[in-house]
C-alpha positions in Angstrom: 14.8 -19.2 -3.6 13.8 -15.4 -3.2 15.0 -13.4 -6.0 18.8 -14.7 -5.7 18.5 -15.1 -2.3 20.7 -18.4 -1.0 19.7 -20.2 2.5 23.1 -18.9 3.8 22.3 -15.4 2.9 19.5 -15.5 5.7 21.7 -17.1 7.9 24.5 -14.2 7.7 21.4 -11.6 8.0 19.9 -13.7 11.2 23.9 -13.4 13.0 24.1 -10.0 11.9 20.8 -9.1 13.9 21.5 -11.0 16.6 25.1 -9.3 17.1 23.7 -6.3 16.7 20.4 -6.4 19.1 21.5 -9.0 21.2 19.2 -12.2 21.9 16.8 -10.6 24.4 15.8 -7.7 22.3 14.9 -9.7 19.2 11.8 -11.2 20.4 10.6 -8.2 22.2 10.6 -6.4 18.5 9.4 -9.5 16.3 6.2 -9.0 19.2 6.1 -5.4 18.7 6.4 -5.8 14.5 3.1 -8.4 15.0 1.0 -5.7 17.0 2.3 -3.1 14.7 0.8 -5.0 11.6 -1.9 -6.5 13.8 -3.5 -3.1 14.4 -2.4 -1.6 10.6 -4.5 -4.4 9.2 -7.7 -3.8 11.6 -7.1 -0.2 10.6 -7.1 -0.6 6.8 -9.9 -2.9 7.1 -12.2 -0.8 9.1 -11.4 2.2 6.5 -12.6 -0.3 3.6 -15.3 -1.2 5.3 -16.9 1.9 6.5 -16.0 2.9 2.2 -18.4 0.4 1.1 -21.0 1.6 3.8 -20.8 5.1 2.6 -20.8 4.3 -1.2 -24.7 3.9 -0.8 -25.1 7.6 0.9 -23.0 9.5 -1.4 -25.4 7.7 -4.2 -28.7 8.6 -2.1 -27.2 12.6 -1.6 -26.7 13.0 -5.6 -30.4 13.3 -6.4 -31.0 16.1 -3.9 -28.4 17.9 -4.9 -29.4 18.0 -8.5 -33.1 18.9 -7.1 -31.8 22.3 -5.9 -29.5 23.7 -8.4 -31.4 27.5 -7.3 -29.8 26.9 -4.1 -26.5 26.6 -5.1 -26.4 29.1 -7.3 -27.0 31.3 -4.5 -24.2 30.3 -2.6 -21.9 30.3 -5.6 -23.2 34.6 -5.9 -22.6 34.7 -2.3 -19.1 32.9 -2.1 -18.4 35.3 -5.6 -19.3 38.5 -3.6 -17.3 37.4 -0.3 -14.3 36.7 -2.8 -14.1 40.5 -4.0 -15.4 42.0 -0.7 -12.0 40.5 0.3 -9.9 41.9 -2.7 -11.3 45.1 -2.1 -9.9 44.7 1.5 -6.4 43.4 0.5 -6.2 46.2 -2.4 -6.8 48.8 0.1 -4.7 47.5 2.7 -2.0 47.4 0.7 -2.1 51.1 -0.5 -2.0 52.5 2.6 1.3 52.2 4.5 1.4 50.1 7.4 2.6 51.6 10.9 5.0 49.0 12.5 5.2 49.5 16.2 9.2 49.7 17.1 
């Protein structure tokens, strides 16, 4: 069979499950397994999906963002002087000592 697996193999694993969850439980979680994987696969195949619907987009955006390359080297100077506006703020904060309310 499976990998070594020998017909009364299953049948020890089926008495151990139902000795350990009892009868009445044992349906109740094979139903809740089946929704479980029910809504895992309508999940996975709604996140392919919408992937192959934005494949097209991301293709359509490249072109305009070539078209500008002024643009974002204007944000990159502005991101770069935000950056050391901030390390001059750290630097100075850490020189001076810090009052601790006690």
């Amino acid at each position: 069979m499976l990998n070594g697996l020998q017909p009364w193999h299953l049948i020890i694993v089926l008495v151990v499950l139902v000795l350990l969850f009892g009868a009445k439980r044992l349906p109740d979680a094979a139903r809740s397994v089946g929704k479980s994987m029910k809504i895992f696969k309508a999940e996975t195949k709604s996140m392919q999906d919408s992937a192959d619907e934005s494949e097209p987009a991301e293709t359509k955006q490249l072109p305009s963002a070539t078209a500008q390359p002024k643009a974002s080297d204007q944000q990159v100077a502005d991101l770069q002087r935000q950056l050391d506006e901030l390390k001059k703020q750290q630097n100075t904060g850490t020189d001076q000592p810090q009052k601790h309310a006690s």
